[in-house]
Structure formats: C-alpha cells, structure tokens
DRENVEX-308428 format. One record per residue (C-alpha): y, x, z. Coordinates in pm, whole numbers, plus 50000, padded with zeros to 5 digits. Layout:
N
YXZ...
***
This chain:
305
442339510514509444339501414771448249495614704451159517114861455029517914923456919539314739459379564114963462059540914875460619506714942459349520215271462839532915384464599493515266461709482515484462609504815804466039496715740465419454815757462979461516080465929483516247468419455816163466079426616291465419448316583468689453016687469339416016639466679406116888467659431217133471059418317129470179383817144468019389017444470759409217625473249385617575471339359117733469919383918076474039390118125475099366418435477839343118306480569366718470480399386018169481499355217955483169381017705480329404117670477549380917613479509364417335480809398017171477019404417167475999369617069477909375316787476659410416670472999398316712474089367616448475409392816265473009418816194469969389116165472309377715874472179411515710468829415115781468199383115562470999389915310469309426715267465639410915268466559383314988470099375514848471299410514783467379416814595468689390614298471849402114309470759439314292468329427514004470889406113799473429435113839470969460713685469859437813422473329430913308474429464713330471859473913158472649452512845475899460112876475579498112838472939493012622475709484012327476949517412370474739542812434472259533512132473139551411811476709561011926477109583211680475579561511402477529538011119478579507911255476209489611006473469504511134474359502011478474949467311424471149461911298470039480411615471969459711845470049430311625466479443711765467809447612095469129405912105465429393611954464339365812162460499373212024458039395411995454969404311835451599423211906448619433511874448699423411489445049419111348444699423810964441069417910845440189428710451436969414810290436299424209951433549411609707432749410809384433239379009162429669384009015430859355308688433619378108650432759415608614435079439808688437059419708962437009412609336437689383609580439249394409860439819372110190442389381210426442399373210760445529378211045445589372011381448379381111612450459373711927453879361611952454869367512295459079344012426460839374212616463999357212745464509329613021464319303012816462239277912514462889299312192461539282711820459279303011645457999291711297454349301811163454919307710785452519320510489453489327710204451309335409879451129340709513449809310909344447559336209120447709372109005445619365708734445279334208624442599342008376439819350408660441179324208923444319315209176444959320009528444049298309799445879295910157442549287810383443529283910731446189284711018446419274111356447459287111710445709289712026447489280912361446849261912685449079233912524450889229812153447789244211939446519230611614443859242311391444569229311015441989238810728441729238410342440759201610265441019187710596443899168910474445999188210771446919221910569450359210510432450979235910135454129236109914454359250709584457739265209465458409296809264455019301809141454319308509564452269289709817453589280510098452769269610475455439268110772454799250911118457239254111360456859245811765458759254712087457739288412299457749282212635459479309412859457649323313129454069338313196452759315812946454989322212706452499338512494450279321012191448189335611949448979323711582446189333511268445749326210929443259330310642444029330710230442339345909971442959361609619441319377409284442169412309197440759439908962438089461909106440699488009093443939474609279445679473309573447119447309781450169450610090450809436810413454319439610451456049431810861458689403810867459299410411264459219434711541455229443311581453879464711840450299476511769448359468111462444669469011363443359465710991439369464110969437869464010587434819451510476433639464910111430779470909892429089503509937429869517909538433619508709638435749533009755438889521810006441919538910138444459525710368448519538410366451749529810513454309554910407456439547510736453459551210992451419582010816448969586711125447059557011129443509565311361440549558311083437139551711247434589561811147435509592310977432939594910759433619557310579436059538910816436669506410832438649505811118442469514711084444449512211436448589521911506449529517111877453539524311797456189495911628455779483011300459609473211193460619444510970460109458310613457399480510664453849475410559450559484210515448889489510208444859486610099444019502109827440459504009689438179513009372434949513909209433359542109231433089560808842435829537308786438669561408583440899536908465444139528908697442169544009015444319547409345445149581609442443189576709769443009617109833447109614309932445919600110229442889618010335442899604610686442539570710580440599575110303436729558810311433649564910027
***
C-alpha cells in the first residue's frame, strides 16, 4: 500500500516550497538588476536570505520545537485534567502511573498441572511467565527481575522450587537454572527468593523479554493466584491439565477474559491493563471430587471440563 500526506502535512509542504520559491526568485532578481539599482538588489538580497531562513527554520528547527512544546504541554496539563474531581490521594496515585519510567506487556502465564502419582490426592503444578518490559523515557532506567515464592504449602507432600530465569536481549541477557550453580536463591520468611537487576537502555531497543519458571504441590482441589506488581498491558494464561480435572480461570477486576476453546479452554487472553494489585486466579478440581471444590460455575466463561 502505498503511503500518503495527510491534508495538513501536504499544506506545511506547499507552504516550505512557496517560501523556497520565493527565495530563489528573489535571489535571481537581485543579481539580473544592473548595479544602478544598488538599493534594490540589496533590499531583495536580503528578503531572499530571509525567507530561505524560514524556509529552513519551518522545515527543521520549529518541527522540535513544535514537538517539545506539545510534549511538555501535554504533561503539564496532564496533572490537571486527570481525575480533577477525584481525592487528592487518589489523584496523587494516578499522577504515579502517569511518571512510570517502565512498562510491561504482553504477560505470558503458562499453568501445568499433574498429578503426584506417590502422593494421591495432590498435584504438581509448574508455572511458567514470560513477559516484556519495554524503557519509555529518554534515558537508562533500572529494572529488577524478582521472584518470589513460598518455600512449601504443604510440607508433608513436598516444597517449592524456583526453576529458572533469564532475559533475552541483543546485549545484557543471562539464562540461570536450578543447579547450574548460577540461580542465586535467598531464603527469608519462610519465601524464596530471586532478584537480578540490570540497566534498560532507552531507545528502540529498549525492550527485553524477562521469564521465569517455579513449581509447587497443591491438593487436587485448590487454587493458586497470579497477582500484577506493575502496569501490564495484555496478558495470556494457557493451562495444561488432566482430562478428569476440571479448571476455571477468574480475575474479579477483568471479568471478560476470551476462553478458547469454549468447549474445554485452555487458552485465557485480556488485551486491556492489568494494574498493580490485580490478579489472576486458577482454580481447578477433580472431577467427583465434593470436598472443598471451587465454585467454577461463577465464572462460566472461563470455566473448562
């Protein structure tokens, strides 16, 4: 498809061509004028300088300023117009979101649930995430990959395990795995934890993609939550189960999560913005299992057999 001008960018362009024009024509006239008309060629001399500095000033300088004006402007009136009406503590948290020098998307949440066969009546489930974490100012911003898990739910059946983190990019990745000797876990508070922090470059390469992998033991009837620590724009869950297990996804915030297939999805997808403190929550059961079972049928959209 080929590209066109809007109105507007076609009249600035008339409007530099008239102004170079105009130069030129001066210029030349100035210098066809015998030298009897001293005055005139220099009065026109001048105007042709002039207008081939506006044309230039129009075609490049006043572009930036135009640009820096609006951008400014815009933050500017941006600290007034949201939520004018609102408490000043909430405005205050708004303003917050607006200042946010990172951003994430296109948040990948993978569930794979199994039965521990020595163990009846429990599941291991491995969680995977994937996600991109994209600078949006002018500038190096740090961002710090962190997970954070319970050392064990039930300690009777097994604990926790953090399995794997890393982040791809052209430059600054790292891969680190359980019992490569590269994981570095702490253990405080009855929590695992892992936290690698590196340098975002500004720019069109500003973006990386960070994952992680951990896995825990839960009953056969349970439920486990992703909960959002940052702005997150678009997020995918995708479950893998037995087929005697029935699974139903929720987020109370963000009730019209797409569920493909209908039938028995395993695909959950939200295009909008996931804010910090909201989360998604996987819920699943045996099926004939009575005891503690998930009311699944409140959300019948996301609900899989």
């Amino acid at each position: 498809m080929t590209p066109t001008l809007s109105a507007s960018k076609k009249k600035f362009f008339w409007f530099l061509a008239t102004l170079a024009i105009t130069a030129v024509v001066f210029g030349i006239t100035s210098t066809l004028l015998p030298s009897s008309f001293a005055l005139t060629k220099e009065v026109l001399s001048k105007i042709a300088e002039a207008f081939l500095i506006a044309a230039i000033l129009a075609a490049g300088v006043d572009g930036y300023v135009k640009e820096r004006l609006v951008e400014e402007c815009a933050r500017d009136i941006s600290q007034f117009a949201v939520g004018t009406l609102l408490p000043e503590e909430l405005r205050t948290e708004i303003r917050r979101l607006l200042r946010l020098p990172v951003l994430r998307k296109e948040y990948q949440i993978s569930y794979r649930i199994l039965p521990v066969l020595e163990k009846p009546g429990y599941v291991k489930c491995t969680v995977g995430l994937q996600w991109n974490v994209e600078n949006v100012t002018d500038s190096p911003q740090p961002y710090t990959h962190r997970v954070t898990l319970e050392k064990s739910y039930f300690p009777e059946v097994g604990s926790s395990r953090i399995l794997s983190a890393g982040c791809e990019a052209e430059s600054g990745g790292y891969s680190f795995r359980h019992g490569d000797g590269k994981l570095k876990i702490e253990e405080s508070g009855g929590l695992y934890r892992f936290a690698h922090e590196q340098m975002l470059p500004q720019g069109p390469h500003s973006t990386r993609v960070y994952w992680s992998e951990y896995e825990s033991v839960f009953p056969e009837t349970y439920s486990d939550t992703s909960y959002v620590l940052m702005p997150t724009v678009g997020v995918t869950l995708t479950l893998q189960y037995p087929e005697d297990f029935v699974v139903g996804v929720q987020s109370p915030t963000r009730t019209d999560l797409l569920a493909l297939p209908p039938d028995r999805p395993t695909h959950f997808h939200y295009s909008g913005v996931f804010l910090p403190g909201q989360y998604v929550e996987v819920r699943w059961r045996r099926e004939g299992s009575e005891v503690g079972q998930p009311d699944l049928a409140a959300q019948p959209a996301a609900t899989s057999k």
